[in-house]
PDB file of N, CA, C and O in Angstrom:
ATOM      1  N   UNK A   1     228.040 208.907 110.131  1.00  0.00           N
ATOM      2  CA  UNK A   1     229.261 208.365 109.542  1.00  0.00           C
ATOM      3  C   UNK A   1     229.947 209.424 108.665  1.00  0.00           C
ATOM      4  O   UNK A   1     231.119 209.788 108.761  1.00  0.00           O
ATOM      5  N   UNK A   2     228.919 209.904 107.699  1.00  0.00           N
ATOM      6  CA  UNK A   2     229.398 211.157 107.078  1.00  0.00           C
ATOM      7  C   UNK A   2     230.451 212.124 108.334  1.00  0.00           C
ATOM      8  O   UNK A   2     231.682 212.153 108.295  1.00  0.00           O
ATOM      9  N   UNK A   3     230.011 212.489 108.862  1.00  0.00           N
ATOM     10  CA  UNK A   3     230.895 213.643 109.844  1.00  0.00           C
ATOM     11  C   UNK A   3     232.298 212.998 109.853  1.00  0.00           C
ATOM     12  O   UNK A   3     233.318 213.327 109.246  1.00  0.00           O
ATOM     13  N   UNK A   4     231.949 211.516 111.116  1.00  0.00           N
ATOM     14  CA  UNK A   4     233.178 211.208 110.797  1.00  0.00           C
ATOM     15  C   UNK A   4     234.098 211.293 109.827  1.00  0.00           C
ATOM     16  O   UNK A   4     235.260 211.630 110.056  1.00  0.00           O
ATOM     17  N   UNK A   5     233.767 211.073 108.970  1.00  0.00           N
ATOM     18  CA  UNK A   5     234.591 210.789 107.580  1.00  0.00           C
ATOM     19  C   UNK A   5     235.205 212.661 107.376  1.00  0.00           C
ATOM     20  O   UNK A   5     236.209 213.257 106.985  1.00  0.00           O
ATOM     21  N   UNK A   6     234.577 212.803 107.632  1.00  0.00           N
ATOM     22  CA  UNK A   6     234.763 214.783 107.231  1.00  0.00           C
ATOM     23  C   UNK A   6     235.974 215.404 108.284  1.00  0.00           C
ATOM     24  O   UNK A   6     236.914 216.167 108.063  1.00  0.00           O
ATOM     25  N   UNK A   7     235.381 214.534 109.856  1.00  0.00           N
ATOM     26  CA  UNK A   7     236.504 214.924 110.650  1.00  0.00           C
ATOM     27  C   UNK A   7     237.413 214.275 110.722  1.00  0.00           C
ATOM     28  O   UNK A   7     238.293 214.867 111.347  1.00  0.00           O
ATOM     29  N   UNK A   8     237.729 213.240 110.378  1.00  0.00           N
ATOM     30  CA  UNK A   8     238.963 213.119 110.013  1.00  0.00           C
ATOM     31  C   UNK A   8     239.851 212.744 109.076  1.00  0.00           C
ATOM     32  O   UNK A   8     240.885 212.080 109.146  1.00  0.00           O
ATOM     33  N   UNK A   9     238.977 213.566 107.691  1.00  0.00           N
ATOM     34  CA  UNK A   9     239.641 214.358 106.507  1.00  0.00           C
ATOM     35  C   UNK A   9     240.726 215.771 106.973  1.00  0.00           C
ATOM     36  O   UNK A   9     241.910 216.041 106.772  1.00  0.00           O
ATOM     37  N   UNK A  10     239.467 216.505 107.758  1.00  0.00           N
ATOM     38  CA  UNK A  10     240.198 217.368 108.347  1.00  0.00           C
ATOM     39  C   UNK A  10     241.829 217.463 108.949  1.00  0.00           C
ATOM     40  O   UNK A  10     242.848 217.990 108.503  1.00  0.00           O
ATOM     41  N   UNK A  11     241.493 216.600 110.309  1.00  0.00           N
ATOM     42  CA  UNK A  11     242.331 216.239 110.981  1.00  0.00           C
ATOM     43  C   UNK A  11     243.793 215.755 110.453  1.00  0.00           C
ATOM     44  O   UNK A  11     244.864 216.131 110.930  1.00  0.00           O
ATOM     45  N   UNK A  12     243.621 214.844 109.369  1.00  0.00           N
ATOM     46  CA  UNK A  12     244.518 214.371 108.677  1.00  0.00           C
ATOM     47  C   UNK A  12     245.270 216.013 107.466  1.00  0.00           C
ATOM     48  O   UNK A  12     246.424 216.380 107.246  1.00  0.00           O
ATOM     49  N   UNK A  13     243.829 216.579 106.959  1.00  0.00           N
ATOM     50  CA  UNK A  13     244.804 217.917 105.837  1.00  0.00           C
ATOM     51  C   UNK A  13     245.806 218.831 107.027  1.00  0.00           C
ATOM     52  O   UNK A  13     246.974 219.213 106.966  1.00  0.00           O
ATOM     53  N   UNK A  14     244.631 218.977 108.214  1.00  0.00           N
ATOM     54  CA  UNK A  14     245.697 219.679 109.307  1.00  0.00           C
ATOM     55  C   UNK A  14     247.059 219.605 109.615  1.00  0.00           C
ATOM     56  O   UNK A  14     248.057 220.324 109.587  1.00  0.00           O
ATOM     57  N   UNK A  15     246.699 218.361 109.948  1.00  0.00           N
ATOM     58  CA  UNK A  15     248.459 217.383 110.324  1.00  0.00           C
ATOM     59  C   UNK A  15     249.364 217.572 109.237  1.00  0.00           C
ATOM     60  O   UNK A  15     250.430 218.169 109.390  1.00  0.00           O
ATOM     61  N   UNK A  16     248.976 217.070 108.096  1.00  0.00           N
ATOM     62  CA  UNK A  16     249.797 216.944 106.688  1.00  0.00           C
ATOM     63  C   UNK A  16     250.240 218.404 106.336  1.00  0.00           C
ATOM     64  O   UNK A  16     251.122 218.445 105.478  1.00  0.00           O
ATOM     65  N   UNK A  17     249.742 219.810 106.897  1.00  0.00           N
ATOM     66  CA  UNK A  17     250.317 221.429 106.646  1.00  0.00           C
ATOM     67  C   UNK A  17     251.111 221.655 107.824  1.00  0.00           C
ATOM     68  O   UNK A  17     252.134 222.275 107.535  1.00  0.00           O
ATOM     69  N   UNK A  18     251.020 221.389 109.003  1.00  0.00           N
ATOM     70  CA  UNK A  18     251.893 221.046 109.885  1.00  0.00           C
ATOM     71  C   UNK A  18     253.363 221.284 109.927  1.00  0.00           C
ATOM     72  O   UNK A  18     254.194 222.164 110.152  1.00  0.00           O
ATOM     73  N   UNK A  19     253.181 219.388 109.418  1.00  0.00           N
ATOM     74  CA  UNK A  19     254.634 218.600 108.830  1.00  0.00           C
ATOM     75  C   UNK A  19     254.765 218.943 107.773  1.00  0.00           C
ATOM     76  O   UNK A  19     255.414 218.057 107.218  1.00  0.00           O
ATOM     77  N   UNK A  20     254.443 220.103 106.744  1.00  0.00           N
ATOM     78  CA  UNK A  20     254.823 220.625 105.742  1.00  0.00           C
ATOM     79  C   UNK A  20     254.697 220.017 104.357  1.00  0.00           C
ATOM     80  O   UNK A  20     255.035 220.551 103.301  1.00  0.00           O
ATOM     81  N   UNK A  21     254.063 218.605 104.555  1.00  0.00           N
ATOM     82  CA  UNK A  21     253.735 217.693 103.434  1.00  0.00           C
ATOM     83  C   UNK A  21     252.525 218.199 102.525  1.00  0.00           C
ATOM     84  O   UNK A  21     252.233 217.599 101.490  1.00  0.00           O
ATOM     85  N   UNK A  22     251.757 219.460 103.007  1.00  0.00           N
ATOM     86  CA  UNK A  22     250.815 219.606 102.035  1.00  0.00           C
ATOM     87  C   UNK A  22     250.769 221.325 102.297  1.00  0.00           C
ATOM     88  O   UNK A  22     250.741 221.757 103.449  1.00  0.00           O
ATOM     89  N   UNK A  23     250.762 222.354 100.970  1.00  0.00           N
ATOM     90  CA  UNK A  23     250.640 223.448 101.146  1.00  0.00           C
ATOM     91  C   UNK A  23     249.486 224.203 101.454  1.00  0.00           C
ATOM     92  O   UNK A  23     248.444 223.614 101.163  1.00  0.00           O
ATOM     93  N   UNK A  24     249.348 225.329 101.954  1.00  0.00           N
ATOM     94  CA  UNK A  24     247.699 225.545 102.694  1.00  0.00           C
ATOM     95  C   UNK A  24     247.024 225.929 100.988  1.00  0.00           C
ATOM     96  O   UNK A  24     245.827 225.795 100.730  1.00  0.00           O
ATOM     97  N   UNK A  25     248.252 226.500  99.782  1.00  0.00           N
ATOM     98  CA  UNK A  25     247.484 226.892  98.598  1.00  0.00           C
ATOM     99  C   UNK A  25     246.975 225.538  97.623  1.00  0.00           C
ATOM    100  O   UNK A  25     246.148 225.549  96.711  1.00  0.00           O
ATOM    101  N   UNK A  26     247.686 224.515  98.099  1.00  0.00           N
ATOM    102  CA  UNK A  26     246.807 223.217  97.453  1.00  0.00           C
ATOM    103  C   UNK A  26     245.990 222.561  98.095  1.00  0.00           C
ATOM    104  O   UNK A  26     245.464 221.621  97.500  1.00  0.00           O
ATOM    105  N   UNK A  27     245.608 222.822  99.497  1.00  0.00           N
ATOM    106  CA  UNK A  27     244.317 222.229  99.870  1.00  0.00           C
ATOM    107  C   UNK A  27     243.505 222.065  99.634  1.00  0.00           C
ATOM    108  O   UNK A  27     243.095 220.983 100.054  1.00  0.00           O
ATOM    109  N   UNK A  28     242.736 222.697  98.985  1.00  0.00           N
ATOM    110  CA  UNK A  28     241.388 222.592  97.976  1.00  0.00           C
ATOM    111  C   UNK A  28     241.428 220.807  96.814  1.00  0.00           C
ATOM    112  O   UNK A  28     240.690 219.833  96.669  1.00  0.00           O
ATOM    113  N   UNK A  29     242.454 221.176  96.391  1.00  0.00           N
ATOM    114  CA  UNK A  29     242.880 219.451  95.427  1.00  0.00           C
ATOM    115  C   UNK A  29     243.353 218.557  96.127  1.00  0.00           C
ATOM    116  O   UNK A  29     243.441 217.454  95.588  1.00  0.00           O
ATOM    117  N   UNK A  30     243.734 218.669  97.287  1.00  0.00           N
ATOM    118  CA  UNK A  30     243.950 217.701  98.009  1.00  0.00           C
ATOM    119  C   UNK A  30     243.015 216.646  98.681  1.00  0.00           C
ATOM    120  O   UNK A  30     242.939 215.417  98.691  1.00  0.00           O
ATOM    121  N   UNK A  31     242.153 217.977  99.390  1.00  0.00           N
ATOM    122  CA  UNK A  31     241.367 217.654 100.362  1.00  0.00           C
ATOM    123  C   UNK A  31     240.667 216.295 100.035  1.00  0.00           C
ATOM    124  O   UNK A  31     240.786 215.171 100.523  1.00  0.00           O
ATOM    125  N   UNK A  32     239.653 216.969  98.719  1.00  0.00           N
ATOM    126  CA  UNK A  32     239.050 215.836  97.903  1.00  0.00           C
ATOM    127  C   UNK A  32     239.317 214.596  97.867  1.00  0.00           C
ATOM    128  O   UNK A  32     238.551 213.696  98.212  1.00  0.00           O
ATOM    129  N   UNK A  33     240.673 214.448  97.350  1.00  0.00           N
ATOM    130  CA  UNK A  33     241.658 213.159  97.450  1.00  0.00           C
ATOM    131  C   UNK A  33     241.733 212.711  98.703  1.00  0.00           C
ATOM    132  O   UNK A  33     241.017 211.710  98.755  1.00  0.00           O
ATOM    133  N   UNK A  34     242.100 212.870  99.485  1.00  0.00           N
ATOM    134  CA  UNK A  34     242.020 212.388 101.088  1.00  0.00           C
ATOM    135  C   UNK A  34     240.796 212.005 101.614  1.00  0.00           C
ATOM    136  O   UNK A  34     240.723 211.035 102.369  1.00  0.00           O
ATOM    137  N   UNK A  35     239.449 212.914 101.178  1.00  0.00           N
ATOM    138  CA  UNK A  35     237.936 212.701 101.531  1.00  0.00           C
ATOM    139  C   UNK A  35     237.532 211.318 101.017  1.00  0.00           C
ATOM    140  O   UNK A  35     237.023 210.471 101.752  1.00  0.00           O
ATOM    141  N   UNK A  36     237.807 211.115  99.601  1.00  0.00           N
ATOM    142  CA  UNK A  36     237.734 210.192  99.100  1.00  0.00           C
ATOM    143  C   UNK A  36     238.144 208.961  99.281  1.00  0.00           C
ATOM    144  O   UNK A  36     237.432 207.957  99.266  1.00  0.00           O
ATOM    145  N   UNK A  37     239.446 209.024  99.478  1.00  0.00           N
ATOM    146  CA  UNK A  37     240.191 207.566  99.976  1.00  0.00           C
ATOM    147  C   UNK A  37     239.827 207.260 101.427  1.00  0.00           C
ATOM    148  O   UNK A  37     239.806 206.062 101.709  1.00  0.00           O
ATOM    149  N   UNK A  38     239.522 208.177 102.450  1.00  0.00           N
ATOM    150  CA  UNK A  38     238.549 207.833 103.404  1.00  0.00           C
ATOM    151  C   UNK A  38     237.325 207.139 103.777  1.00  0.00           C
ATOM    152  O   UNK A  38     236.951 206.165 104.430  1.00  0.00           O
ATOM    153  N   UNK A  39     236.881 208.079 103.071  1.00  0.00           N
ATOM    154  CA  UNK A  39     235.699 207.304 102.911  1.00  0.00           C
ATOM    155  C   UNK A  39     235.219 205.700 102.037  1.00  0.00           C
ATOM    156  O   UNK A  39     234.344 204.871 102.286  1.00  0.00           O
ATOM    157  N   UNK A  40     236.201 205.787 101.019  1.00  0.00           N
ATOM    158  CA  UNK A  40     236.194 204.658 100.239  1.00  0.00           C
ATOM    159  C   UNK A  40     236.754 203.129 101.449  1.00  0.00           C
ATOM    160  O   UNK A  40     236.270 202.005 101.581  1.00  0.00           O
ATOM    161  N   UNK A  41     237.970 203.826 102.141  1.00  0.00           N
ATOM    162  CA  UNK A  41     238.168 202.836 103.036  1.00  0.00           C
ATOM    163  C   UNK A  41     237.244 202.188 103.922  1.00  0.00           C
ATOM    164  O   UNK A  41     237.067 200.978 104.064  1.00  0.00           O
ATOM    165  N   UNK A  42     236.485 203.473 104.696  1.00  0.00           N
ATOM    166  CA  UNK A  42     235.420 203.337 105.633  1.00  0.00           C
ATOM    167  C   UNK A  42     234.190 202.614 105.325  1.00  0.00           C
ATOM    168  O   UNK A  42     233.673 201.935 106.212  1.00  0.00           O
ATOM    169  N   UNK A  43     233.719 202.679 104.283  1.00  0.00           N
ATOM    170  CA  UNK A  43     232.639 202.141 103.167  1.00  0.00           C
ATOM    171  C   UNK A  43     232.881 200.488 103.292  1.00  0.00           C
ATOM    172  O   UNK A  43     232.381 199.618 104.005  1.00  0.00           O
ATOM    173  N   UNK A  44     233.878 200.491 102.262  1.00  0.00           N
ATOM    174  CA  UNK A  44     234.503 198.893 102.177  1.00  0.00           C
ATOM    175  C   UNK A  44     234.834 198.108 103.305  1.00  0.00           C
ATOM    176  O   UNK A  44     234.494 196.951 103.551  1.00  0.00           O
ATOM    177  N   UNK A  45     235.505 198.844 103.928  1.00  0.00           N
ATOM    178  CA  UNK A  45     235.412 198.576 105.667  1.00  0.00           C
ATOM    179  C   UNK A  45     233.737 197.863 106.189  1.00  0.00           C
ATOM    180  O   UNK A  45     233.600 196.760 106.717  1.00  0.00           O
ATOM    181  N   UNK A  46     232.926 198.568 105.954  1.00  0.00           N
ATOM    182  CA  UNK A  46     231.693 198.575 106.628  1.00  0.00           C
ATOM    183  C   UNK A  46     231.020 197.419 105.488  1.00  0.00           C
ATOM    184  O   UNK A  46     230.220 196.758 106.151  1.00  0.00           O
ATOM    185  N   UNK A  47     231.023 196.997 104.290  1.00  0.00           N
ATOM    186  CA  UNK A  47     230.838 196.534 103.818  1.00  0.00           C
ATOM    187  C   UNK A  47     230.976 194.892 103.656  1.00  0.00           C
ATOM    188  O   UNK A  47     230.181 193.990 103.392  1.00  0.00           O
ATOM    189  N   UNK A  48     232.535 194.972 103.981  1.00  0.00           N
ATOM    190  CA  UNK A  48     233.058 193.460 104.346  1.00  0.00           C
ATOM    191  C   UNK A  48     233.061 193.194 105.849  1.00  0.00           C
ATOM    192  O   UNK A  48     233.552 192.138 106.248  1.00  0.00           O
ATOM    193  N   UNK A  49     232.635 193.926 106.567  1.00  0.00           N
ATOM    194  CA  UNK A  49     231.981 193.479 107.920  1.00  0.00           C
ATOM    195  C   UNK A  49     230.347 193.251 108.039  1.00  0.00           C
ATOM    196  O   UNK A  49     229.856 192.652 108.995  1.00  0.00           O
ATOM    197  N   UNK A  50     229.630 193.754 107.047  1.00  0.00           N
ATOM    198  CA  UNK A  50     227.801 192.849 106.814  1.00  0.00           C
ATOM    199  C   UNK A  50     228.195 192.002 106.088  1.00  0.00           C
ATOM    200  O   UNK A  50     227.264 191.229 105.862  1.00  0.00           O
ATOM    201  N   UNK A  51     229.308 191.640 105.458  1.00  0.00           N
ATOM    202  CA  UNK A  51     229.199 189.787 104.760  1.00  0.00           C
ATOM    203  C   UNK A  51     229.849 189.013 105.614  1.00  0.00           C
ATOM    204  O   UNK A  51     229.438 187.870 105.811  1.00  0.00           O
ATOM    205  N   UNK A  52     230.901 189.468 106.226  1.00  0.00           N
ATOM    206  CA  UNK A  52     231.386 188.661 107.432  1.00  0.00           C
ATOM    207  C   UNK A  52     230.228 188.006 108.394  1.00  0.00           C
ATOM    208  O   UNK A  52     230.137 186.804 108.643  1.00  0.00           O
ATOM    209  N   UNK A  53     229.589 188.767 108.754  1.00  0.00           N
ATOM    210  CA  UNK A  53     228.230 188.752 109.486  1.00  0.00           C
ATOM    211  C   UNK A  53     227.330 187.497 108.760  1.00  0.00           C
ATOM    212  O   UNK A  53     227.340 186.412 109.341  1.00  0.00           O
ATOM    213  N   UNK A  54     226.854 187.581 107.986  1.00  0.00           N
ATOM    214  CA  UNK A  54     226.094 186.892 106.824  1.00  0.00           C
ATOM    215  C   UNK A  54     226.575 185.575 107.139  1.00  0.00           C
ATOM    216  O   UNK A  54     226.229 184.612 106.455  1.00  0.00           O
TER     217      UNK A  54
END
C-alpha cells in the first residue's frame, strides 16, 4: 500500500510541474503535503470500509 501511495504522490508532483502549478525548486515542501493528504485519504478510505464490513 505504501508504494502505492508513493506512486502516486509521484505521479501527481509530476503532472502538477508539467501544468506549471508546482515549481521543480519547491518540490521538496510540496511533495510532503501531497504524500500526506494521500495517504491520509487512502488510510480513512481503508478504514471506513472494515466498519462498513463489521
Amino acid at each position: 500500500m505504501d508504494e502505492q501511495i508513493l506512486r502516486a504522490t509521484k505521479e501527481i508532483v509530476v503532472k502538477f510541474i508539467e501544468l506549471g502549478r508546482l515549481s521543480p525548486a519547491t518540490v521538496h515542501e510540496s511533495i510532503r503535503d501531497i504524500h500526506a493528504t494521500i495517504r491520509e485519504t487512502v488510510k480513512g478510505s481503508m478504514d471506513t470500509d472494515t466498519k462498513d464490513q463489521e
